[in-house]
C-alpha angles and dihedrals in degrees: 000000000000097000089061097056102094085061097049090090095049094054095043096048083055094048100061094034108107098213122003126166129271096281096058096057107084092055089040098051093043082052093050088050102047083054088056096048099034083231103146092188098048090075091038085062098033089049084043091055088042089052086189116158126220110295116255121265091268099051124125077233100069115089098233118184101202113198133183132184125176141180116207142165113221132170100256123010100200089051088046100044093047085049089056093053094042092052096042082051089062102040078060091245124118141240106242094187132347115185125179124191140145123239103209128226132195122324132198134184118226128199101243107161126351096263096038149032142224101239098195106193115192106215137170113207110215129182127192120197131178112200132188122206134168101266102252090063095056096095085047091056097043089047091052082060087078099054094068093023120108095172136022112216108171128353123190128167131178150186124191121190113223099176102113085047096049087047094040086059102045096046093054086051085054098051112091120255109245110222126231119249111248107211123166087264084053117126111224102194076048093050090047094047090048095057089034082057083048099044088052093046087055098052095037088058083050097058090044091064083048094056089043091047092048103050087040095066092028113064110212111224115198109185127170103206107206123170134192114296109273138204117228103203123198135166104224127180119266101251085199092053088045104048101041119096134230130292096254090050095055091050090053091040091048086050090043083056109041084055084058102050084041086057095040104051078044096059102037087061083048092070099046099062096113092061088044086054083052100051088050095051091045088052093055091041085056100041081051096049084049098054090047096055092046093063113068097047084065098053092068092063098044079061 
């Protein structure tokens, strides 16, 4: 079967693909068959009849993830975002996640009346949406972005090709299993394991093509809604207004205080009456030692 091997991708591209043109049905009904009957060489001699080569990049055939992700400032982003939804329903796509906060900026508070404040808040509201669309939508969508933007910050679109994935895959599935040889040495918990490794390939590789075949007929949009940097205004109540006392409190408070003080700076000279005992007795000592040394400067002149 080696000689077969460089059909094996035509007749497996037209196999997944879902419509081709005329020159693509015989392969794809000898491939359909051979699913039918698990016949693996059925659709290597029906692709090597066929003699068809790979489709060209823009063929239905061709398995073509198609990806966008943009970055806009619009006027509003809840108006905007709800826009966005609106429009990807009817285009009978659906909305994977929407999420709408705020990132905060400086805020200051400002003296507006005696008993209250202006509080001013900066804000910038954001909105990040993932949106999926049949493929073929996906310029359309793109295209309603420029009905709510005001500024285009980043756009990025792509399209992978996953054919030779999707056909990797499905070849691999359609090769037989080779069995393992029982002999008497034979593990059988190794033997199990072996064909269980070979059971969940199979179906991962499965799943895979699933995943391939659904984001190639559904177009992922990723789009980050800004706007313009906002002020949130409120009129909030002075804590400091509401806190302070009367007018009476505060005077007895202020007496209240002022006793205290008065107690306190006694007391604390109260307790420093030893080292006030010592000041005065080093003042006498000193007044004493000064009159001594005056005296006998005084005798030689009386001679």
């Amino acid at each position: 079967m080696r000689p077969y091997c460089y059909l094996v991708v035509p007749a497996m591209t037209l196999y997944a693909c879902s419509a081709g043109n005329s020159s693509y049905e015989s392969t794809l009904d000898s491939a359909v068959a051979s699913e039918q009957s698990n016949s693996y060489s059925k659709a290597l001699a029906s692709a090597a009849q066929a003699g068809e080569e790979v489709p060209a990049l823009n063929s239905p055939a061709r398995k073509h993830v198609r990806t966008a992700d943009i970055n806009v400032r619009v006027a509003n982003v809840f108006n905007a975002a709800t826009t966005l939804e609106r429009v990807t329903k009817g285009f009978d796509g659906y909305v994977v996640e929407s999420t709408l906060s705020n990132e905060m900026g400086a805020a200051q508070d400002i003296p507006y009346k005696g008993d209250s404040m202006k509080h001013v808040q900066l804000y910038t509201a954001i909105a990040n949406l993932t949106l999926k669309v049949p493929a073929e939508k996906l310029d359309s969508l793109v295209s309603s972005l420029n009905n709510v933007a005001t500024f285009v910050s980043t756009r990025t679109l792509r399209d992978d090709d996953k054919t030779l994935e999707y056909l990797k895959n499905f070849m691999k599935n359609e090769e037989p299993v080779t069995p393992v040889a029982v002999t008497k040495k034979s593990d059988p918990l190794q033997t199990a394991a072996y064909q269980d490794n070979k059971k969940d390939e199979k179906i991962d590789r499965k799943v895979a093509n699933f995943a391939i075949l659904d984001d190639a007929n559904y177009a992922t949009l990723t789009v980050k809604l800004s706007q313009s940097q906002q002020a949130d205004v409120q009129v909030v109540v002075n804590p400091e207004s509401v806190i302070r006392a009367g007018f009476g409190t505060e005077l007895l408070t202020a007496l209240s205080t002022g006793t205290t003080a008065l107690r306190n700076v006694f007391l604390f000279f109260l307790q420093l009456w030893p080292f006030i005992l010592l000041a005065i007795a080093g003042v006498f000592g000193y007044k004493k030692m000064a009159a001594r040394k005056v005296l006998p400067v005084a005798n030689p002149e009386n001679k």
